[in-house]
C-alpha positions as CSV (number, residue, x, y, z in Angstrom):
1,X,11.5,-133.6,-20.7
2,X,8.5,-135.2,-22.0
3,X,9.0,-138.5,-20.5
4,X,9.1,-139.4,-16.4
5,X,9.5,-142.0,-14.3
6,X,8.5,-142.6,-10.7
7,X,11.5,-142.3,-8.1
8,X,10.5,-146.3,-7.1
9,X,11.9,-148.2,-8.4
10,X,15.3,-146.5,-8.6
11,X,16.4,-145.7,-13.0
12,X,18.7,-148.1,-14.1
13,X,22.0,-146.4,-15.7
14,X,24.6,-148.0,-17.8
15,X,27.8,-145.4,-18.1
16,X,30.4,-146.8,-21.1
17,X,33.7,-145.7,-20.6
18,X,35.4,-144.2,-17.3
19,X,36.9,-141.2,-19.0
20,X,36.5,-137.9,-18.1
21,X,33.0,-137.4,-19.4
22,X,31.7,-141.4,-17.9
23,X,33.3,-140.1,-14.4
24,X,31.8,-136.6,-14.6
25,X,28.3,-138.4,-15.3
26,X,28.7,-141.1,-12.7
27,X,29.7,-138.2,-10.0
28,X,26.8,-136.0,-11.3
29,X,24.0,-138.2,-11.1
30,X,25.0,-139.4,-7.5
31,X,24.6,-135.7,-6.5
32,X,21.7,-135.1,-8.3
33,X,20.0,-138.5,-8.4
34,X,21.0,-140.0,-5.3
35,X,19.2,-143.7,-4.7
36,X,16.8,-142.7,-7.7
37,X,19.2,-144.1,-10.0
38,X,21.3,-147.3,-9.6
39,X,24.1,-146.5,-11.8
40,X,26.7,-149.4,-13.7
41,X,29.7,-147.9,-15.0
42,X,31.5,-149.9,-17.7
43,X,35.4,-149.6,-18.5
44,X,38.2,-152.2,-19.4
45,X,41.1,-150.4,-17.4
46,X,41.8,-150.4,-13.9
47,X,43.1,-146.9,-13.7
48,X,41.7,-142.9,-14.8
49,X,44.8,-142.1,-16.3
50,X,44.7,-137.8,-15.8
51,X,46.7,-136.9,-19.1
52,X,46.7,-133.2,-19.8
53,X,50.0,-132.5,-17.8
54,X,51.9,-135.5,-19.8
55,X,53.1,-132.8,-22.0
56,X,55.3,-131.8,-19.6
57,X,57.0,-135.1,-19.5
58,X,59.9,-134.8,-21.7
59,X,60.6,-131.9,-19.8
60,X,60.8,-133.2,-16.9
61,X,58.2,-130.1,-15.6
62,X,54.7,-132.2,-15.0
63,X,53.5,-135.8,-15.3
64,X,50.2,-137.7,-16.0
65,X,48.4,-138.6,-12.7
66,X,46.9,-141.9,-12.2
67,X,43.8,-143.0,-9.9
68,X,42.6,-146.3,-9.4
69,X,39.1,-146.5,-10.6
70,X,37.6,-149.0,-8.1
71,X,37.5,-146.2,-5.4
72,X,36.2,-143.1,-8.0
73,X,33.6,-145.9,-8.6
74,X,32.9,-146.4,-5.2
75,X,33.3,-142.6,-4.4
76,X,30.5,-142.1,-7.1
77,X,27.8,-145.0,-5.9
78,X,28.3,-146.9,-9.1
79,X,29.5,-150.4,-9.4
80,X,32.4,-150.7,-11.6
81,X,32.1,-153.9,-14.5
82,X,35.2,-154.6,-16.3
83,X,33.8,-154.9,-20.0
84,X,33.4,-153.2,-23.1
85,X,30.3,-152.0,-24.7
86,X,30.1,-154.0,-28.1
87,X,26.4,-153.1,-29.2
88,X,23.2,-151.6,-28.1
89,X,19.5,-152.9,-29.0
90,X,17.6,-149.0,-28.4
91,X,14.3,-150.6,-29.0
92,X,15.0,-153.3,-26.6
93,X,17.3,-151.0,-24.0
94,X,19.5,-153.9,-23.9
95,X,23.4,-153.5,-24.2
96,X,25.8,-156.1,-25.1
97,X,28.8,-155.6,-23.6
98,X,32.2,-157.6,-25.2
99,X,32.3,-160.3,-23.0
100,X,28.8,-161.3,-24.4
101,X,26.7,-160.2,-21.5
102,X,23.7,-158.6,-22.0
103,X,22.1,-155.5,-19.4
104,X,18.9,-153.7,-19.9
105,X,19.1,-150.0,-19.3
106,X,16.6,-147.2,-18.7
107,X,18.8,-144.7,-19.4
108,X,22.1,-145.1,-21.4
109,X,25.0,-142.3,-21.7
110,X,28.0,-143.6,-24.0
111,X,31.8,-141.9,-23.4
112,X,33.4,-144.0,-25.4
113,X,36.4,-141.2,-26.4
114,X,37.3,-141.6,-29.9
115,X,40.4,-144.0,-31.0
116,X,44.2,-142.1,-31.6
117,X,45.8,-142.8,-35.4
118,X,49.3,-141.7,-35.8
119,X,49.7,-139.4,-38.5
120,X,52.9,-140.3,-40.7
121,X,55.3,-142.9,-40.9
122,X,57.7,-139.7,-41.4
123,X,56.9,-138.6,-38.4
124,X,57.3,-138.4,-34.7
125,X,53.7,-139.3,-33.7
126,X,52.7,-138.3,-30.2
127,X,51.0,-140.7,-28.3
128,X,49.9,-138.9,-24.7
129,X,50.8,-142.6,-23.2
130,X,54.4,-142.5,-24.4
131,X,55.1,-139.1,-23.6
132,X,58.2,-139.2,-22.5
133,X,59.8,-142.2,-24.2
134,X,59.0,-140.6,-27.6
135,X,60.0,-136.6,-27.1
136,X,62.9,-137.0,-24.1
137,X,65.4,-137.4,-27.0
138,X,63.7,-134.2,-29.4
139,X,64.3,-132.2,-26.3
140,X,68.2,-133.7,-25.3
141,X,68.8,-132.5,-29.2
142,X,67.5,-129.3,-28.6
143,X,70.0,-129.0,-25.5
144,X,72.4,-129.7,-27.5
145,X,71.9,-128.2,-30.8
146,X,71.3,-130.9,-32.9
147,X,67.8,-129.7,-33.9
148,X,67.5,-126.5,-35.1
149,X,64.3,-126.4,-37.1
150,X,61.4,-128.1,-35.6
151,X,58.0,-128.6,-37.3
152,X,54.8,-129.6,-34.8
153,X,52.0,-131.0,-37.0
154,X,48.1,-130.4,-35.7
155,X,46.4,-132.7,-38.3
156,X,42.1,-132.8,-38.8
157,X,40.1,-133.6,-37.7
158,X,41.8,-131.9,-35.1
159,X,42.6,-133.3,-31.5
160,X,42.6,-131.1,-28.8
161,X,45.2,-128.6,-30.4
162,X,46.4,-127.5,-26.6
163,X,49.4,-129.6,-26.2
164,X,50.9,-128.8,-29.6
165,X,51.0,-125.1,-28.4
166,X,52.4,-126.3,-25.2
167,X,55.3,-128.0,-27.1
168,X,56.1,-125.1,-29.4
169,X,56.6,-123.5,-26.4
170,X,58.3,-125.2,-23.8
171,X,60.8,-126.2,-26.5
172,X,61.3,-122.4,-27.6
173,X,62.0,-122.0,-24.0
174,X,64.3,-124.8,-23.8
175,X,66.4,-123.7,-26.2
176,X,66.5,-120.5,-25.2
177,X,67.6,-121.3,-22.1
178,X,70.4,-123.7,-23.4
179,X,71.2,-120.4,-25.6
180,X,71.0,-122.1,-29.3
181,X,69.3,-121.8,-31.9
182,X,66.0,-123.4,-32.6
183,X,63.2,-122.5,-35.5
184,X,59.8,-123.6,-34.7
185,X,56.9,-123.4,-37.0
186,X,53.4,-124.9,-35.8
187,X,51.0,-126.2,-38.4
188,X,47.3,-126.0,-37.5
189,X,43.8,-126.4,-39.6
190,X,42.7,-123.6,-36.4
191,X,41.6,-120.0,-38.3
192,X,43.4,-118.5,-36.0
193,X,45.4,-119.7,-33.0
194,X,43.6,-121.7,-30.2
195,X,40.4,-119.8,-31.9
196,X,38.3,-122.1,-29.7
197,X,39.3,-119.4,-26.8
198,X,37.6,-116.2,-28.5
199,X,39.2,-113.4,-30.7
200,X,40.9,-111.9,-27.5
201,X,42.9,-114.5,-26.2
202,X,43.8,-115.9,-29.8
203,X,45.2,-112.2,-30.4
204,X,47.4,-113.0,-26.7
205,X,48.4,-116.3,-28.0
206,X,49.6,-114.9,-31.3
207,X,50.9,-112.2,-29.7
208,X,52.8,-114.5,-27.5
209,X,53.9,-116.8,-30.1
210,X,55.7,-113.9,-32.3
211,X,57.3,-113.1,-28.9
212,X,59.0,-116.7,-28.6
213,X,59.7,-116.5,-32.6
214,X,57.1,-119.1,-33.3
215,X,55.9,-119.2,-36.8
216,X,52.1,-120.3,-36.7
217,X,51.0,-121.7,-40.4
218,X,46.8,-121.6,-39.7
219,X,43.7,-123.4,-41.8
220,X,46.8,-126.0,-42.9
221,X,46.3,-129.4,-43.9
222,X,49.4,-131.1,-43.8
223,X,51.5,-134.0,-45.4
224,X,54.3,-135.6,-45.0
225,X,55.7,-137.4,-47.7
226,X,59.3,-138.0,-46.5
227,X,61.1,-137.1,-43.4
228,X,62.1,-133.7,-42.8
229,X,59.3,-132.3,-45.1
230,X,56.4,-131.0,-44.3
231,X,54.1,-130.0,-47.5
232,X,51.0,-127.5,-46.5
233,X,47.5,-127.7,-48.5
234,X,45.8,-125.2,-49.7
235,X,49.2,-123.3,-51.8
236,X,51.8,-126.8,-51.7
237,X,54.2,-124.7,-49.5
238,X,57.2,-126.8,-48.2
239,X,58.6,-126.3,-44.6
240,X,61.7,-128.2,-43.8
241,X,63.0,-129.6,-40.4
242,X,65.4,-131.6,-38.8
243,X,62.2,-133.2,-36.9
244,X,58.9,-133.3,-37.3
245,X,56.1,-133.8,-34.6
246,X,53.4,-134.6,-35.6
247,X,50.0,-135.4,-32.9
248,X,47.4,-137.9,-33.9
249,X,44.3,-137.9,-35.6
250,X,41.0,-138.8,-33.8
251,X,38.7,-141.8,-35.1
252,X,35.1,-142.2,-34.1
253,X,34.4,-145.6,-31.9
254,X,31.3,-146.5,-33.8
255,X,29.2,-148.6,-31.2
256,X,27.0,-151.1,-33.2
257,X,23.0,-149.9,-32.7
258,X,23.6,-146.3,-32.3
259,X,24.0,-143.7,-35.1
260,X,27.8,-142.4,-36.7
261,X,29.4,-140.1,-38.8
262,X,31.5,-140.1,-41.4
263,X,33.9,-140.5,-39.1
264,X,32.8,-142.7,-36.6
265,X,31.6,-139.8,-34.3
266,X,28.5,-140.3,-32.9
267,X,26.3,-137.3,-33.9
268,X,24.1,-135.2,-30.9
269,X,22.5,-132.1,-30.0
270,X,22.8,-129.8,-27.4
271,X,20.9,-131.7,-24.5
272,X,23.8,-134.4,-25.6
273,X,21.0,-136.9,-26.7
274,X,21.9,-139.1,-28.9
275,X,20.3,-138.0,-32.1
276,X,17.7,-139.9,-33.4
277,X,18.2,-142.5,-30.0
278,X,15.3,-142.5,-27.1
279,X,17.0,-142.5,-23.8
280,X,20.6,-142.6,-24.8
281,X,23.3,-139.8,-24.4
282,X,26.6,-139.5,-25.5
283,X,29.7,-137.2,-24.6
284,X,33.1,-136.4,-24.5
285,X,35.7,-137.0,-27.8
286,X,33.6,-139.9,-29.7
287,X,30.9,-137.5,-30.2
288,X,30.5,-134.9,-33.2
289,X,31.3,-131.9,-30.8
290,X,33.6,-129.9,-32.5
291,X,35.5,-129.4,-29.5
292,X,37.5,-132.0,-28.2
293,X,38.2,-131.2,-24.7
294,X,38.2,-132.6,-21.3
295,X,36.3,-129.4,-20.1
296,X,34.0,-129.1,-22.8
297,X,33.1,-133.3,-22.2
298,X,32.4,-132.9,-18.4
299,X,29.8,-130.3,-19.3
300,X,28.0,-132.0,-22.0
301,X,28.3,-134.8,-19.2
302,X,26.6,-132.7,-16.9
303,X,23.7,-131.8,-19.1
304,X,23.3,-135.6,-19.6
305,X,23.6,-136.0,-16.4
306,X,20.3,-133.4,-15.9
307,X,18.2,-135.2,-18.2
308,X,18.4,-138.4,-16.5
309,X,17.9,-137.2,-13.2
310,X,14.9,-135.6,-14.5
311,X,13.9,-138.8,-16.0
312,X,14.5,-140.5,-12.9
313,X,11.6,-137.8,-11.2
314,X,14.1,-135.3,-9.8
315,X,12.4,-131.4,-10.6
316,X,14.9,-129.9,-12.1
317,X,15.1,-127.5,-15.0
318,X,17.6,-128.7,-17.8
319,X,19.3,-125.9,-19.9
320,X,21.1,-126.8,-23.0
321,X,24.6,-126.9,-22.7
322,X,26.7,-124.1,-24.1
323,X,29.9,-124.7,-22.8
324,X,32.5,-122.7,-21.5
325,X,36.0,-123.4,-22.6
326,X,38.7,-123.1,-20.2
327,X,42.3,-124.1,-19.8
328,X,46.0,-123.8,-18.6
329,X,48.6,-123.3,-21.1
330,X,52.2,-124.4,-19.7
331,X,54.7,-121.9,-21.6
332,X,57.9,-123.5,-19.7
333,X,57.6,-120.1,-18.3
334,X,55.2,-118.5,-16.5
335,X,51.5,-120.6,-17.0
336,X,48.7,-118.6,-18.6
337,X,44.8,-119.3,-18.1
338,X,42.6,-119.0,-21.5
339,X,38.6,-118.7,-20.8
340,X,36.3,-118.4,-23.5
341,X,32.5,-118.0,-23.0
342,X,29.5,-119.2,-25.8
343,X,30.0,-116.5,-28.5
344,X,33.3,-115.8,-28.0
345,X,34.6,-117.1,-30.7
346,X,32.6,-114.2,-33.0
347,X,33.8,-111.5,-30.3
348,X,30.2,-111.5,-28.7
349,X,31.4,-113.5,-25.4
350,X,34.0,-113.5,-22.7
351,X,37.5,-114.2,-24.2
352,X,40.4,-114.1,-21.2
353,X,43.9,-114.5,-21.5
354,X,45.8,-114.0,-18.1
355,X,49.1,-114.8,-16.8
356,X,48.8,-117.4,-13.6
357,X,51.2,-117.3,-10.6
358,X,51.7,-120.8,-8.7
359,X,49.2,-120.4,-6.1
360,X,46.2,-119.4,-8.1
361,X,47.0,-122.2,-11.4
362,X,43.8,-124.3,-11.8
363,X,43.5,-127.5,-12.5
364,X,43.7,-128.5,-16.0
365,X,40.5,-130.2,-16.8
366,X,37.5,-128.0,-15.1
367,X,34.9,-130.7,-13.9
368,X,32.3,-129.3,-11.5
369,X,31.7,-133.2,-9.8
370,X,34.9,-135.0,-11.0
371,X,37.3,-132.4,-10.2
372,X,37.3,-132.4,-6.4
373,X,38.6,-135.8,-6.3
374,X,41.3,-134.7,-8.8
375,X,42.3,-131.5,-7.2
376,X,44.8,-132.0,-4.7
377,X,47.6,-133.6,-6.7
378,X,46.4,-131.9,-10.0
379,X,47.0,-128.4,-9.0
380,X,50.5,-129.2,-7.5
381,X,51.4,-130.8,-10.9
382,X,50.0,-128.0,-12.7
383,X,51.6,-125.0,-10.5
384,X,54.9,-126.8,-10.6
385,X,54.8,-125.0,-14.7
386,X,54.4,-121.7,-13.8
């Protein structure tokens, strides 16, 4: 980095939002920094609410893990302020926080997440907060035969497409296990399936799919103009189900003072600078990253991380962040672990696809500073799939 700081007196850090990527960052810099950097992390809620086993809800297989954050505050070195970021002067380094208190900053990283917009009226919309309450009765129909053609919607911009795949499958499963009959097509704008993992383990997935007679409709751009009908852009195909599930759209948090898409995303490069911003990062799902991943939002984290440890005097050499994409797939059956390295996507990196017994299922969400105080109760959650 061009610009430095001496180590005394110590950088002062403002972290907004205590998702996975404000955690990751918080827990980072406390390894890296230490008392060069006194760090203020800013979040509304009381509670990290873990959500990538919530899937599993419905049936009745995992559940969404919940920390208080005063103690991952504490854990981390920062001191926790129950606000929201409402604006941020960059030429001052002054934030404004909703509450109408204003903080200067030396170094700012912003991880915000991006906002959840239910897709149809037609629709049951999947909210990762209301797991349960809104699929328990999809899957007590497919028990008992009620619904026998289901329809799982992935709209764009895409979430996280994971948990759609997840509930394709378990529900397959279900029925299967309940021996009736149940039709399941899956609707995503993905190329191919869960292409985010590499050619190799989108062949196992498709592979998979076809094995559990899962129709996959890919590059689809979906309405639904009435219940029961789903109609598919580009070619106007119909499909038509007894219930349709449909996950939610992201929306860009755009944080007055600091640049946006057209969505609301805010835009950055590969050190996860903001773009066009001096001493501002940004990472996790309100950023223009085109993947939207846990994972993938600790890692930008930790480049972010780098750079303002550097700026804080530390010697240390930051590489641009070309993340690795990782994760669990919960089948209802046996789990299976999808790895994808940069380039794997054109068949030039690492692209896994491996079946996972109990004792070796990783955690869901790979965080190199975050996930130790995750582990314990995550990987019981996440073996109980398998």
């Amino acid at each position: 980095m061009n610009e430095a700081t001496q180590a005394n007196p110590p950088l002062r850090v403002i972290i907004a939002g205590a998702g996975v990527a404000g955690l990751e960052c918080a827990f980072a810099l406390h390894e890296l920094a230490g008392e060069r950097v006194v760090v203020t992390l800013i979040s509304p809620g009381q509670e990290f609410v873990y959500r990538p086993l919530s899937i599993g809800e419905p049936f009745s297989s995992s559940w969404a893990e919940r920390y208080p954050l005063g103690p991952l505050a504490e854990a981390a070195g920062a001191a926790l302020l129950r606000d929201t970021l409402n604006s941020v002067d960059t030429e001052r380094r002054v934030v404004r926080t909703g509450s109408g208190a204003e903080m200067a900053y030396d170094a700012l990283m912003v991880g915000l997440g991006a906002s959840l917009q239910a897709y149809s009226a037609h629709a049951t919309n999947v909210d990762d907060a209301r797991m349960d309450d809104l699929l328990h009765g999809l899957v007590q129909d497919i028990e008992g035969g009620y619904t026998k053609r289901l329809a799982i919607v992935i709209p764009g911009p895409m979430p996280w497409p994971f948990p759609a795949y997840e509930l394709a499958l378990m529900a397959s499963r279900r029925a299967w296990e309940m021996q009736t009959d149940l039709d399941v097509t899956l609707l995503t704008p993905e190329r191919t399936p869960l292409e985010a993992f590499g050619r190799a383990a989108s062949e196992a997935v498709s592979e998979l799919l076809a094995r559990r007679r899962i129709e996959v409709v890919t590059s689809a751009y979906c309405e639904i103009p009435r219940a029961g009908m789903v109609v598919v852009h580009p070619g106007g195909r119909t499909v038509a189900a007894d219930r349709v599930v449909a996950f939610p759209q992201l929306v860009g948090r755009e944080v007055s003072g600091l640049p946006s898409d057209g969505g609301g995303f805010i835009p950055i490069d590969a050190y996860a600078r903001v773009r066009n911003v001096r001493r501002v990062w940004a990472a996790g799902d309100g950023t223009d990253h085109p993947i939207k991943q846990g994972g993938v939002a600790a890692q930008l984290a930790d480049t972010a991380a780098q750079e303002i440890a550097a700026l804080a005097g530390v010697p240390i050499a930051v590489r641009p962040c070309e993340p690795i994409v990782e994760g669990v797939l919960m089948t209802g059956g046996t789990a299976r672990y999808l790895r994808s390295t940069p380039g794997g996507l054109d068949g030039d990196g690492e692209s896994v696809f491996a079946e996972l017994t109990q004792s070796a299922a990783p955690p869901k969400i790979a965080a190199r500073y975050l996930g130790p105080h995750l582990s314990g109760r995550v990987r019981a959650g996440a073996g109980s799939v398998t």
